[in-house]
C-alpha positions, 0 to 999 in steps of 0.5 A, spaced: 302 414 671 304 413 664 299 410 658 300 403 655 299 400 647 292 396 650 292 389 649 288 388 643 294 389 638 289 391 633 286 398 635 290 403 633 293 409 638 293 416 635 297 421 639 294 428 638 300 433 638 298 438 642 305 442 642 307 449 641 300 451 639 297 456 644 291 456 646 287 460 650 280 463 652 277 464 645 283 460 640 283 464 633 287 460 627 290 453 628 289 454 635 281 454 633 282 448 630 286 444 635 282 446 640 275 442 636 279 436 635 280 436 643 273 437 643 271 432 638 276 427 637 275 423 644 268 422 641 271 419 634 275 416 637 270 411 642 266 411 636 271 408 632 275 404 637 282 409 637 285 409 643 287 417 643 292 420 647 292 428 647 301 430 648 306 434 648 313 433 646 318 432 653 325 431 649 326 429 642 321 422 640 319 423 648 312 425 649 308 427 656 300 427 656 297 434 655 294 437 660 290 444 659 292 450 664 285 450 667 283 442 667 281 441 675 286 435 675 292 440 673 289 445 678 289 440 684 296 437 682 300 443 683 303 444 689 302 451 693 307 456 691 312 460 696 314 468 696 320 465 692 315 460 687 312 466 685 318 470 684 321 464 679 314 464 675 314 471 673 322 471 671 319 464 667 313 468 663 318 474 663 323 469 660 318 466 656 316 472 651 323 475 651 326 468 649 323 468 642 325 476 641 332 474 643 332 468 640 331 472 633 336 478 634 341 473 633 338 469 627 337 476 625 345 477 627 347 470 623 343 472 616 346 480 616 353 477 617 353 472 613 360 469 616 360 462 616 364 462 625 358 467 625 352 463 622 354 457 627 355 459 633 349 465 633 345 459 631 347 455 636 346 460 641 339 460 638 337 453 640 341 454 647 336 460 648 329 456 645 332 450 651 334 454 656 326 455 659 325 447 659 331 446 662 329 452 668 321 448 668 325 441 670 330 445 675 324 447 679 318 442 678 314 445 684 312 450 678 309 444 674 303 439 675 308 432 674 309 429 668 304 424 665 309 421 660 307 417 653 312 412 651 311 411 644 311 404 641 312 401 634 305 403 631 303 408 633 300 414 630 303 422 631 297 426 629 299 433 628 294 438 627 297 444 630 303 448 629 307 444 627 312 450 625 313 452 632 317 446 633 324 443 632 322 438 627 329 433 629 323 431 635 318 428 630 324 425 626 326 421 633 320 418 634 319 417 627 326 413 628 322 408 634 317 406 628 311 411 630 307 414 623 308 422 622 301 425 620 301 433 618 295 436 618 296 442 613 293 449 614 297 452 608 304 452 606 304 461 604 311 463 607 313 459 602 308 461 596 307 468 599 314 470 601 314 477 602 307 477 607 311 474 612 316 477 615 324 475 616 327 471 619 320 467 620 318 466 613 326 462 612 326 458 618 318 455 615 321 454 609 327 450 613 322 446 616 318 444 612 323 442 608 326 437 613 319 436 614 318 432 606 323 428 609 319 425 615 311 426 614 309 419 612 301 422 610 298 429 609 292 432 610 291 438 607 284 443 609 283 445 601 286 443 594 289 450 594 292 448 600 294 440 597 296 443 591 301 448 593 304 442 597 305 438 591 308 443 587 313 446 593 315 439 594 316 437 586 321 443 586 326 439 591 325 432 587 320 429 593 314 426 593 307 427 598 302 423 599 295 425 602 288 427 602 284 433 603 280 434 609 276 441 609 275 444 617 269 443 620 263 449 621 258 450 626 254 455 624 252 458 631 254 465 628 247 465 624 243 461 630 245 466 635 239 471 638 241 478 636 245 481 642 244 488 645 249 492 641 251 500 643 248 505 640 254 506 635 254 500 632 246 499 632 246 505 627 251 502 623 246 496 622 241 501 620 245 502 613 245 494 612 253 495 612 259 491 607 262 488 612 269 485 612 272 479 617 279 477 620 284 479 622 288 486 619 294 483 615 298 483 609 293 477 606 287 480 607 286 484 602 283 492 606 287 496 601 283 493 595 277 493 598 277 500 601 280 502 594 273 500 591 268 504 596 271 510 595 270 509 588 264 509 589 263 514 595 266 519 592 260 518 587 254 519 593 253 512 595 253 511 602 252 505 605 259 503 609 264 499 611 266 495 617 272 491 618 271 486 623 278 484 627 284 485 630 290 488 627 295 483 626 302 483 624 307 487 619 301 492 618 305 498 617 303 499 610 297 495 611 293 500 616 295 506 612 290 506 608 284 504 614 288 510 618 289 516 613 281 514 609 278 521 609 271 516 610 274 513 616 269 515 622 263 517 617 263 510 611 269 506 613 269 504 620 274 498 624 271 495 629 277 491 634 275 487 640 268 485 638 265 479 640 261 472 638 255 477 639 256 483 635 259 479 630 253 475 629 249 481 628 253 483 623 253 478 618 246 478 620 245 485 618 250 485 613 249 488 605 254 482 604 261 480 606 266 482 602 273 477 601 278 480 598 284 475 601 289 475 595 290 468 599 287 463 604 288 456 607 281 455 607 275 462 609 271 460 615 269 468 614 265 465 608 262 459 611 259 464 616 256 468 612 253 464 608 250 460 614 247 466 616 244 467 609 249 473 607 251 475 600 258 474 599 262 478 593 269 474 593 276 474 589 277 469 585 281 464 588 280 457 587 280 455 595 273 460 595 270 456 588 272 450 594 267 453 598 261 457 596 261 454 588 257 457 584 253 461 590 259 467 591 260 473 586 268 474 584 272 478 582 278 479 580 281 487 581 278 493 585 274 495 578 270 488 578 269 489 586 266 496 585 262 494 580 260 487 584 257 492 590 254 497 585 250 491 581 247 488 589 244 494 590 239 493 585 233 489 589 232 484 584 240 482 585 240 482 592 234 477 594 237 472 589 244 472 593 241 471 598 235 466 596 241 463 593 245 462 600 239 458 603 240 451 604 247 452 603 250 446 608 257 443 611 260 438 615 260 440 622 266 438 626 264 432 630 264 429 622 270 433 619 275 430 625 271 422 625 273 422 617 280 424 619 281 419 624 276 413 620 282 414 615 288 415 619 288 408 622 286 405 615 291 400 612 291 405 605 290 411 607 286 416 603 290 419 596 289 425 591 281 425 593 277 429 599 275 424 605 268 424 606 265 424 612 261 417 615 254 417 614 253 424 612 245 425 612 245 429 606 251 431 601 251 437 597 254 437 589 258 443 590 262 446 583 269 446 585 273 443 581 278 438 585 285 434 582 285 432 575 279 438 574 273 433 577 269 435 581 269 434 588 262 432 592 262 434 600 259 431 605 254 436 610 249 436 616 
């Protein structure tokens, strides 16, 4: 089966590239994001009158229909397995994650001996190695469902909200090349802003591609001003120029509608002291030492109410943790709790004194949104992507000092009710509004430039005092 441009040569067909974006039971990140555009963009589309195809990259400029793992139609197309199937899937997951391991040993092996013979063939092994399992995957076709392949016309739309990082971006140039639009979704560009939190070679070959990537992506939507902002500027520095829009990520605050869960008996007394809470996963940008540092200024004077950290632990953590791990209030006021879900978050950001942001850099900051949808203070560092957010509705700071004088000033009663009070009625787009105000503007004649796409018919909108492009104010559109 293949998908045709439809007769009516006036509707438009997005491609929605759903390539090297892993998605699983509970997608955190990019994969979140993706995962909502698969749930709402089939809504906006209808509405819209978009065709819209899901797909993943074949071969470069070749795309197939993507098919999640676990959709019945997959399920019911794969053939039964042998003893010998079997034993080629296992040797196809084990060659799956020592793929990419082998893959950066020899970059690694390039970058330290940087002899030109050796740079190259280290480099053309690399791309051998990042082939080798789709050309095993077509060797052996009874381990997948058949290919449902997408050709792409003239006209169409490759709509890209995923990682786009993950993939070789000489596949977007081919289909680029047979007169299909490239549009990025942008998340944040900080490999190249933020170098030294992201690890090497990884942060290099980010830079590399979105260096290739300024010279074929026709339109950018980036989800903040921060986000558009660094864009412009990293693309100015190598004599090119961008064009797009900002498109903030949809919310849909079930976190603060959610009926309190039975939690265990430790983190039900946690909640009893109305915690500081931290959310996200431990990484370098995150900011815990900052945040750690100015509790214990504190406790170290009596005060009592704890804090916990809500996340995973991520990656390049070793100097990060260090100060989670050798805390002498771990255990008693500082506490990490790793694994927790949707339930006993919510009751977290419910029961919590305030949520404390000390990310020295975000794309976005859906922990933010979620607190304040739950009525939650929120103490941030000054960033101008949180000012995008909660406006004049969080409190800022900007060293460990100002934080520890921000937590003390909301213990006085007074100042945490008008916190709170100040985050009533705090409103966001949801997401079915956020992706039809994406896909309204990605099949326009002139897209939207240098402003925030509003979301259709919003039943109410908010004034909110972030300052956009050009030091205007931007208005949000919310339900």
């Amino acid at each position: 089966m293949s998908f045709q441009q439809p007769a009516d040569t006036a509707r438009r067909r997005v491609l929605l590239d759903c390539s090297a974006t892993p998605l699983h039971l509970s997608p955190t990140g990019i994969p979140r994001v993706l995962r909502q555009y698969l749930v709402h963009a089939p809504v906006a589309a209808r509405s819209l009158g978009i065709d819209l195809v899901p797909v993943e990259i074949a071969a470069p400029g070749k795309f197939r229909r993507f098919r999640e793992a676990n959709e019945p139609a997959l399920r019911a197309a794969r053939r039964p397995l042998t003893v010998g199937g079997i034993a080629l899937k296992i040797l196809l997951q084990v060659l799956r994650y020592l793929g990419p391991v082998l893959r950066q040993t020899l970059l690694l092996v390039g970058a330290l001996l940087p002899l030109r013979v050796v740079t190259k063939t280290t480099a053309r092994w690399a791309r051998s190695v990042d082939k080798f399992i789709p050309k095993l995957r077509r060797r052996f076709p009874s381990l997948t469902a058949p290919e449902e392949p997408v050709p792409v016309l003239p006209g169409d739309i490759l709509l890209v909200p995923g990682c786009w990082y993950n993939v070789d971006i000489s596949d977007y140039a081919a289909a680029r090349a047979q007169g299909v639009e490239i549009v990025f979704l942008l998340h944040d560009i900080m490999p190249v802003t933020l170098p030294l939190i992201h690890e090497y070679p990884w942060r290099f070959q980010f830079k590399k591609k979105l260096e290739r990537a300024l010279e074929i992506v026709d339109h950018y939507y980036c989800i903040s001003w921060q986000t558009f902002n660094d864009l412009k500027q990293v693309a100015a520095q190598r004599g090119r120029a961008v064009t797009g829009a900002v498109a903030y990520n949809g919310f849909d605050p079930e976190l603060a509608t959610r009926a309190p869960a039975a939690l265990a008996a430790s983190d039900s007394a946690l909640l009893a002291q109305r915690p500081w809470l931290m959310v996200g996963t431990v990484e370098p940008k995150k900011g815990h030492a900052d945040a750690i540092a100015a509790l214990e200024s504190l406790w170290a004077q009596g005060y009592a109410r704890p804090l916990v950290i809500i996340g995973g632990e991520g990656w390049h953590t070793d100097e990060i943790l260090e100060p989670i791990r050798t805390s002498p209030w771990l255990g008693t006021r500082l506490f990490w709790l790793q694994g927790a879900d949707d339930s006993t978050l919510a009751a977290f950001y419910q029961g919590a004194q305030g949520l404390i942001g000390a990310s020295i850099a975000e794309g976005f900051g859906l922990p933010l949104l979620e607190a304040a949808a739950c009525g939650t203070p929120v103490i941030c560092r000054d960033l101008p992507v949180f000012r995008e957010i909660l406006g004049a509705r969080g409190t800022y700071f900007s060293n460990r000092t100002e934080l520890a004088d921000a937590i003390s000033a909301l213990e006085a009663p007074d100042a945490w009710a008008a916190a709170r009070a100040g985050m009533s009625g705090f409103a966001w787009r949801n997401w079915q509004q956020s992706i039809t105000a994406v896909l309204a503007d990605v099949i326009r004649p002139q897209r939207s430039v240098d402003c925030v796409i509003e979301a259709p018919d919003p039943e109410r909108s908010v004034q909110a005092p972030a300052t956009g492009m050009g030091g205007e104010r931007v208005q949000r559109e919310h339900v």
